[in-house]
C-alpha positions in Angstrom: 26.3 11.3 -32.0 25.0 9.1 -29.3 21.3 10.6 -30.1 22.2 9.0 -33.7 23.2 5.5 -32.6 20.2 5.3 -30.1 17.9 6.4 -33.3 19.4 3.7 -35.3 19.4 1.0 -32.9 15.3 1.7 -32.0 14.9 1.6 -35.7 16.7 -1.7 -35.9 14.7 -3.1 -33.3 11.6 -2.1 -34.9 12.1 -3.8 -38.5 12.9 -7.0 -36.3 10.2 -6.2 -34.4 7.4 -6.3 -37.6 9.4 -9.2 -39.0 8.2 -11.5 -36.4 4.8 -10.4 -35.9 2.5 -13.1 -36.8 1.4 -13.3 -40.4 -2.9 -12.8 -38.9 -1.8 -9.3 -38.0 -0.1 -8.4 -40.8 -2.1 -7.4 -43.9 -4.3 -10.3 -44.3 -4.6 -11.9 -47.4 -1.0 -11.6 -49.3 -1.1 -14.8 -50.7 -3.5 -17.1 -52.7 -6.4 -18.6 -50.9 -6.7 -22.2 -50.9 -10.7 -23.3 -50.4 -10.8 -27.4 -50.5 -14.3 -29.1 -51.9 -13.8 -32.7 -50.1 -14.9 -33.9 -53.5 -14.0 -34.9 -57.4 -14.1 -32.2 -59.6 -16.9 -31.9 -61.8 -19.6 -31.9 -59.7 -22.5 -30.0 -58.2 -20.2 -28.7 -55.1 -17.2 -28.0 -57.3 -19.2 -25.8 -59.8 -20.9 -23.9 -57.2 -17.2 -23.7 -55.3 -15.6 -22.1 -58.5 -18.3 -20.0 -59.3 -17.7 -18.3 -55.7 -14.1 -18.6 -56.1 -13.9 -16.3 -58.8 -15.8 -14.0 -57.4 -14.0 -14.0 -53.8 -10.8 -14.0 -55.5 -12.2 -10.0 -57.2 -13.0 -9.0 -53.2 -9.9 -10.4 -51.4 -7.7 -9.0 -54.3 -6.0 -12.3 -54.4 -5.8 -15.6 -56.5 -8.3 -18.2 -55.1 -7.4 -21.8 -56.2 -10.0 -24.7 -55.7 -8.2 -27.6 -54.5 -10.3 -31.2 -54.9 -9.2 -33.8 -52.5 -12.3 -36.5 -52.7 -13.2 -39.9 -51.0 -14.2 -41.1 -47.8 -17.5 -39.2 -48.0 -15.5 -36.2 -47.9 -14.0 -37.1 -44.4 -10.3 -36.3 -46.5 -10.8 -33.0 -47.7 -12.5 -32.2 -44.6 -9.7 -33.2 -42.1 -7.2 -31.4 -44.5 -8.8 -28.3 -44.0 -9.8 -28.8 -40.0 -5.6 -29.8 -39.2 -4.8 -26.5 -41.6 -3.2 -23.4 -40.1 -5.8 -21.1 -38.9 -4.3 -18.7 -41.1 -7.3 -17.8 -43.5 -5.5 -19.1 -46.0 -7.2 -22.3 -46.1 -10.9 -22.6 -46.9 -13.3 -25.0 -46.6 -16.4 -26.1 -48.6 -18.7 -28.5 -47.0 -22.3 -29.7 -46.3 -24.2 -32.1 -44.8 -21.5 -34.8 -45.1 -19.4 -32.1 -42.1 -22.1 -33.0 -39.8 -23.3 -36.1 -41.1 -20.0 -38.1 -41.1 -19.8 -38.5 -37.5 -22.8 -40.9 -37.4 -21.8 -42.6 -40.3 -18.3 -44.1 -39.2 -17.4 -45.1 -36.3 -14.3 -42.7 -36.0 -14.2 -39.4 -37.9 -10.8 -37.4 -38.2 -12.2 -34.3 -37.0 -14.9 -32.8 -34.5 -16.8 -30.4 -36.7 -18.4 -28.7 -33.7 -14.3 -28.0 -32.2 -12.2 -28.4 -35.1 -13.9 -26.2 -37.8 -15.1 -22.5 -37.8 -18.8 -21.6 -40.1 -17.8 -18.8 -41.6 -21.5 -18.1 -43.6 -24.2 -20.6 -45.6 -23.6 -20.2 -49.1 -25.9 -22.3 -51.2 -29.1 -24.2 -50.4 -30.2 -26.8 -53.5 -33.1 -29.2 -54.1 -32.2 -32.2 -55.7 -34.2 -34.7 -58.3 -35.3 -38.2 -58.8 -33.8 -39.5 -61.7 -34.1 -42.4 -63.5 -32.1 -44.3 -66.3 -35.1 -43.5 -70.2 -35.7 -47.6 -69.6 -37.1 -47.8 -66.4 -40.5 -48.3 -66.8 -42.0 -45.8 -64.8 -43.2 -42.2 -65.7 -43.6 -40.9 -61.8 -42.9 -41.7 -58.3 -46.4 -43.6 -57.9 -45.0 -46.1 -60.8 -41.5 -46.0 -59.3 -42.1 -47.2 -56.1 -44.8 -49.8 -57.6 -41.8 -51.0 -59.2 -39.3 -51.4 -56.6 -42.2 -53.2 -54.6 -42.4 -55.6 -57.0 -38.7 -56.3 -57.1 -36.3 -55.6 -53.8 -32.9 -55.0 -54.0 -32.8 -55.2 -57.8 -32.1 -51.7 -58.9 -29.8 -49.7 -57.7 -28.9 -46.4 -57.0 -25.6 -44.4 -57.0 -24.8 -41.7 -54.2 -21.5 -38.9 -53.8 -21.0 -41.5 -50.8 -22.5 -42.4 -47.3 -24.1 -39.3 -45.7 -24.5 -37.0 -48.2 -27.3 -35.3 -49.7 -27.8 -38.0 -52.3 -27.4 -40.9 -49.7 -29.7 -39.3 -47.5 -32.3 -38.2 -49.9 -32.3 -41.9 -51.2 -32.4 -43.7 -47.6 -35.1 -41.6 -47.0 -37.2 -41.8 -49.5 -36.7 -45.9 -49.2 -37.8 -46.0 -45.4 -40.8 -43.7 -46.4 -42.4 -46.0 -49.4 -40.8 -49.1 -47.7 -38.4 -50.2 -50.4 -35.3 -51.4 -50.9 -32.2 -50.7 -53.4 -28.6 -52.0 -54.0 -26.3 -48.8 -53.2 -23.5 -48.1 -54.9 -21.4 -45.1 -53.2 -19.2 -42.9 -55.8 -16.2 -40.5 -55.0 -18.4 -37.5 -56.4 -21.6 -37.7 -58.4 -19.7 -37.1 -62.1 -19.3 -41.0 -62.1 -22.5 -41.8 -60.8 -24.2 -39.6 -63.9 -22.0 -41.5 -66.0 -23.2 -45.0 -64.9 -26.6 -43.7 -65.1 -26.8 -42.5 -68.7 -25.1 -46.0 -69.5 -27.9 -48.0 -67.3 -25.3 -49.4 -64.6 -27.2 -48.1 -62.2 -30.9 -47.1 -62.4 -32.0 -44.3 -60.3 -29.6 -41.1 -58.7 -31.2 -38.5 -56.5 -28.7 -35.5 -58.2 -28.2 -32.1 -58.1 -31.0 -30.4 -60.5 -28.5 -27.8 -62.6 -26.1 -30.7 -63.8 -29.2 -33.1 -64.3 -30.6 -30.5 -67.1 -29.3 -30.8 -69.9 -29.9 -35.1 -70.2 -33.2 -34.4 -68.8 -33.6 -32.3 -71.8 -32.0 -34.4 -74.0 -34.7 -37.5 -72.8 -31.7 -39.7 -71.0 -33.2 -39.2 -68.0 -36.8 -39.0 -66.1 -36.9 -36.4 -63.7 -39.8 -37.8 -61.5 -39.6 -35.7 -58.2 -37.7 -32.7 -56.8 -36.5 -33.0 -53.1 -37.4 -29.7 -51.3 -40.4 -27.9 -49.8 -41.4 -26.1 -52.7 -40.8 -26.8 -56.8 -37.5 -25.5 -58.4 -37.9 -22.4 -60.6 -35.6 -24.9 -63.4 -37.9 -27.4 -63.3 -41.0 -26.1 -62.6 -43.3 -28.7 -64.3 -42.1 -31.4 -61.9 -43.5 -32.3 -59.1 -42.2 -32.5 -55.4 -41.7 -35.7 -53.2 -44.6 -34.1 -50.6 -46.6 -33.2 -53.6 -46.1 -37.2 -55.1 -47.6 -38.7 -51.8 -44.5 -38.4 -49.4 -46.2 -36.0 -46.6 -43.3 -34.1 -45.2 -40.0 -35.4 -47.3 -38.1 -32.5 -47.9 -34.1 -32.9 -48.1 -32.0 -30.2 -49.3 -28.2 -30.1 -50.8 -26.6 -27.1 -49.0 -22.7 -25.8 -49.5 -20.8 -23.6 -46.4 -17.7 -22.1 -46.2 -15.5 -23.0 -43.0 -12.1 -22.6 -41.5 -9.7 -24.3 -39.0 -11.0 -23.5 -35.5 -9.2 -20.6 -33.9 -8.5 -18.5 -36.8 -8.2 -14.6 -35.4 -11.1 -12.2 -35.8 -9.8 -10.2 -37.5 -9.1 -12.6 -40.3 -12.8 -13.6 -39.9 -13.7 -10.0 -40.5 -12.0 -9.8 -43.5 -13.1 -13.1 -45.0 -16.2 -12.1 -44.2 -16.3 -9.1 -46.0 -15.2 -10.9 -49.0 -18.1 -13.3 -48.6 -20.5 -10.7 -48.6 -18.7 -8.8 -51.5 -19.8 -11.9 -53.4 -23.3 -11.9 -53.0 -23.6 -8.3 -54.4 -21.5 -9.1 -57.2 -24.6 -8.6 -60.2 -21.8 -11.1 -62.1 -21.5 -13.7 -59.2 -25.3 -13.5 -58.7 -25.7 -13.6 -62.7 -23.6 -17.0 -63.2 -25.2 -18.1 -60.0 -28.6 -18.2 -61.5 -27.2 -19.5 -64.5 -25.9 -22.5 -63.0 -29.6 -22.9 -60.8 -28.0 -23.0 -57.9 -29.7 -20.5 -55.5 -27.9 -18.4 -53.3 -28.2 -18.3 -49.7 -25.6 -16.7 -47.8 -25.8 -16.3 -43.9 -24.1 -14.7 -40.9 -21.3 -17.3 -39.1 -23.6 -17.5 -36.3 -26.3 -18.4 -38.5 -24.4 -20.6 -40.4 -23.7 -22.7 -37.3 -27.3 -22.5 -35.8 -28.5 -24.0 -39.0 -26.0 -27.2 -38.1 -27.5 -27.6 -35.0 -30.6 -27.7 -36.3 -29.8 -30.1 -38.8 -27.4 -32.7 -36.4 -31.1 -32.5 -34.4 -33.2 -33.6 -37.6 -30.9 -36.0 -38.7 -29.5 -37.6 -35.8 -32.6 -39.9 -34.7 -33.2 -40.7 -38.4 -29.7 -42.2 -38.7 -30.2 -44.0 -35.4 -33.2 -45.1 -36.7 -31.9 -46.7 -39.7 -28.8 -48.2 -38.7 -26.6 -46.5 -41.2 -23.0 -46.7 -39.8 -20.6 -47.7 -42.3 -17.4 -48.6 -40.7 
């Protein structure tokens, strides 16, 4: 009898026991995955997101939901995500505007380098030179002629201060020694818009969602932003190969978590990440969109942000760009 009630009890204490053992050690995931994009939907960041999310979602065996929370250059998002719980259950996209912020304003929300964990590259994207079917110039030679002859009158839209777009455009300004009017957007959706409509003359945009009005002769495609020429646009030429020796800017997407999230959470996110890219459907819609794949290890992940804060960091020092 009193073998019984001793039984009992230590099975009592061990459902109490697994009741309060924290959620990381449990099966991890058993609930939907949040991953924020710091950024309107619509655009190039929130296709590419989605397109991974649907995938993810098939490896984790859970829902993934894509939550948008734009403005402030993606300083919002990105503190949402950095003062999460390190749970794994909330994601991160981000790129260049992670690392990039923190010489932009004067105070940032977050410390990238403390208060966010690289969890793997995912995506690594030229951009292109666009310009509104009335400017009156077929190629970058003609462009900059043009902005010469008239400073500060065009302008150009960017996803916001110290993004790809911004940084492609400041740039490529303190390289042919020009000067534009910039107008900063909450995501680059807006800034097409403006540009078919002429309200602003000249985007450096993502090349899959710049296609189809390329195609359709609303836009002049006049240069491509990376070291080599995209496989979607294959008959334009690069910055280097238009007379900028050594301009090569890139629009890259990684996926991050709160700082201090348990390995083996990591592991399993991880392993999910991976799934993705040998997912023949993942990689298929991938290439559909022309956005090109290029997933890393965590520790790769953050070398490459190093490497880039190092780049970048004398270049914004350079030319002054704080905002606020």
């Amino acid at each position: 009898m009193r073998k019984s009630a001793l039984t009992t009890f230590a099975l009592a204490i061990a459902a109490v026991t697994m009741s309060i053992v924290p959620a990381a050690a449990q099966s991890y995931p058993t609930k939907p995955i949040r991953i924020i994009v710091p950024f309107p939907a619509g655009g190039s960041a929130d296709i590419q997101t989605r397109a991974f999310a649907d995938a993810f979602a098939v490896a984790m065996g859970q829902p993934v939901v894509v939550d948008n929370r734009g403005g402030a250059s993606g300083n919002i998002g990105t503190e949402a995500a950095a003062r999460a719980e390190p749970d794994g259950y909330t994601l991160l996209i981000g790129g260049s505007n992670v690392i990039n912020n923190g010489h932009l304003y004067k105070t940032v929300p977050y410390d990238w380098k403390k208060d966010l964990t690289p969890l793997g590259l995912m995506f690594s994207n030229s951009n292109v030179l666009i310009v509104n079917k009335d400017v009156p110039a077929a190629n970058v030679k003609e462009f900059v002629e043009l902005l010469r002859a008239s400073p500060g009158k065009y302008k150009y839209g960017t996803t916001g201060a110290g993004g790809s777009t911004h940084l492609s455009t400041v740039l490529f300004m303190d390289m042919t020694k020009t000067d534009m009017l910039h107008i900063p957007y909450k995501g680059d959706s807006q800034a097409q818009t403006d540009l078919l409509s002429g309200e602003i003359q000249t985007i450096f945009n993502g090349i899959s969602p710049s296609i189809a009005n390329i195609d359709a002769k609303e836009w002049k495609a006049l240069a491509t932003t990376g070291a080599k020429r995209s496989a979607k646009l294959n008959s334009v030429p690069t910055l280097q190969e238009s007379g900028l020796d050594g301009y090569v800017v890139v629009s890259w997407q990684g996926l991050f978590g709160p700082a201090g999230m348990p390995d083996d959470v990591v592991a399993k996110i991880r392993a999910g990440f991976d799934a993705v890219y040998k997912n023949p459907e993942a990689l298929k819609r991938f290439e559909q969109l022309g956005t090109e794949p290029a997933p890393s290890t965590p520790a790769e992940h953050a070398a490459f942000m190093a490497a880039q804060s190092e780049i970048w960091t004398p270049i914004f020092r350079k030319l002054n760009l704080t905002q606020q």
